[in-house]
N, C-alpha and C positions, 0 to 999 in steps of 0.2 A: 280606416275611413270613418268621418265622423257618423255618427247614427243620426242626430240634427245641429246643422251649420246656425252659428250664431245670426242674434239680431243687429244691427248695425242702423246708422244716421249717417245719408252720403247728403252732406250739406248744400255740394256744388249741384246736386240734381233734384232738393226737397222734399228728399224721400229719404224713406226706413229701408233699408235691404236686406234681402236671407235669399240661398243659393236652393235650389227644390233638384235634388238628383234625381239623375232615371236617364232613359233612353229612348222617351218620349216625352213631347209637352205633356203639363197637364191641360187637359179639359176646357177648366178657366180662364186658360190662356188665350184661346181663339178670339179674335179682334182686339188685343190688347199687345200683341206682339211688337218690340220696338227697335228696339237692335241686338246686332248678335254679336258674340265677343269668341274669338278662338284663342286658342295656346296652340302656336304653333313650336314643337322642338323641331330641332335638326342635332341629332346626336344626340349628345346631354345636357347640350344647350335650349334656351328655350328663345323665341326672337322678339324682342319688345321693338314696339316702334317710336320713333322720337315724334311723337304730333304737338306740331308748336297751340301752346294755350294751356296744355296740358302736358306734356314731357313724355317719358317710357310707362308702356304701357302695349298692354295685351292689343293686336290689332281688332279693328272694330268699329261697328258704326250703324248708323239707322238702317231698316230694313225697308228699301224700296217700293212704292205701291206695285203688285204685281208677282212682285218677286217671292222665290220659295225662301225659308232662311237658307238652305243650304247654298244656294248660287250665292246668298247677299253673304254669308261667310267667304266663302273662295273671292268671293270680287274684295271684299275690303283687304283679305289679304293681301290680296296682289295690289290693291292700290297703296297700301300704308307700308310694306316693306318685299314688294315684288317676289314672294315667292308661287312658286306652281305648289301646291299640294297633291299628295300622294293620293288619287282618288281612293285607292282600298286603304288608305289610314287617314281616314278623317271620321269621327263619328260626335254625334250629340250626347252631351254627359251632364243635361241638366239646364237649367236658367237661372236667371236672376229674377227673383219677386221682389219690384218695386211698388209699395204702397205709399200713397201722401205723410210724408209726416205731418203729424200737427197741427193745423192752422193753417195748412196750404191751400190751395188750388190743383195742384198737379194729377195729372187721373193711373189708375193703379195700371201697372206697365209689368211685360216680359223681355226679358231678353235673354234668347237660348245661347246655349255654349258648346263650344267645340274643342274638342283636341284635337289637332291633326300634324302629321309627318311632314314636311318640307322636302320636295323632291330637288328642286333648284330655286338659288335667287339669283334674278335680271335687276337689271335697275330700277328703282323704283320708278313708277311714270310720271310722266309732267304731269304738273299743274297738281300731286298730291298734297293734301295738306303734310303729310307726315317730311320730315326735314332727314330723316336715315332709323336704318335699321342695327340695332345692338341685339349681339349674341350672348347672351348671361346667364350664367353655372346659377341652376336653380338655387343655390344657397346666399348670392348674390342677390337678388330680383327685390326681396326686402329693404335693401339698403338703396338701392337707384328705381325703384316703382315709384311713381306720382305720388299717389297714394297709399298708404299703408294701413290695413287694422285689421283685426282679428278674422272679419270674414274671410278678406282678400288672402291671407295667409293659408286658412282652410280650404279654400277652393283652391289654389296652387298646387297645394299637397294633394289633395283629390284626383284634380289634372293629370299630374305626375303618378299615381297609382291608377289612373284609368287608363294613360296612355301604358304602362308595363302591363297592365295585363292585359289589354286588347290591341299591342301591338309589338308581342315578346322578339327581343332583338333572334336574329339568326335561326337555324333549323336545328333540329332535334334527330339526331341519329337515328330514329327510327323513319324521320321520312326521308333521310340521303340514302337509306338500303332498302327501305320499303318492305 
């Protein structure tokens, strides 16, 4: 895992970005929270959503006045590619610190992250913007992601070793004999 994720310029959002691991917000974050982004696999696949305007891509979306991130995680799931998530594999692995680039306007933003298991997917529901859900071999997701750059890569990989170690496939012989 990285020690510190690169610094980045996401143009479409007027901001500079870097990924802040852990398994709680920071601090800072409190009233600045914006939207939450999950990785959801199913297997060893990971599930990108087709959102027209912007293509495949991790589901995700603004965090509702009211709402905790973890519900507004589970709901954009199910809205952008209908799955249920596994409530015991889902956990917080960090956010995204967006700061103004440059000359902007834009005001400094959180958006937490998740990993979580895929229990089932139903159809997506009406009226989502996302247009379907693609299942793609993590070595894939570089070549068909919207986007691509140095961060986005490091936090995939992150994802991918956060979900193996906080949600190790199968049991271990010693708990099937106890």
């Amino acid at each position: 895992m990285p020690e510190k994720f690169s610094s980045v310029h996401w143009a479409n959002l007027k901001s500079d970005a870097t990924f802040l691991p852990g398994e709680e917000l920071p601090t800072l974050s409190e009233g600045k929270l914006w939207a939450v982004l999950t990785f959801v696999f199913y297997g060893d696949k990971v599930a990108l959503a087709d959102i027209a305007g912007r293509g495949l891509c991790v589901p995700s979306g603004k965090i509702e006045p009211g709402e905790t991130v973890d519900a507004a995680a589970v709901r954009e799931v199910w809205e952008e590619t209908g799955a249920t998530l596994d409530p015991e594999r889902r956990r917080l692995i960090g956010c995204y610190h967006l700061t103004p680039h440059a000359g902007t306007a834009v005001l400094e933003r959180y958006c937490p992250v998740f990993v979580a298991e895929a229990w089932v997917f139903s159809p997506i529901p009406e009226g989502s913007e996302s247009r379907g859900v693609v299942m793609a071999a993590l070595e894939d997701v570089a070549d068909v992601y919207f986007t691509w750059d140095a961060l986005m890569a490091e936090v995939f990989e992150y994802a991918e070793e956060r979900r193996a170690t906080l949600f190790p496939v199968g049991l271990s012989v010693a708990a099937l004999t106890g």
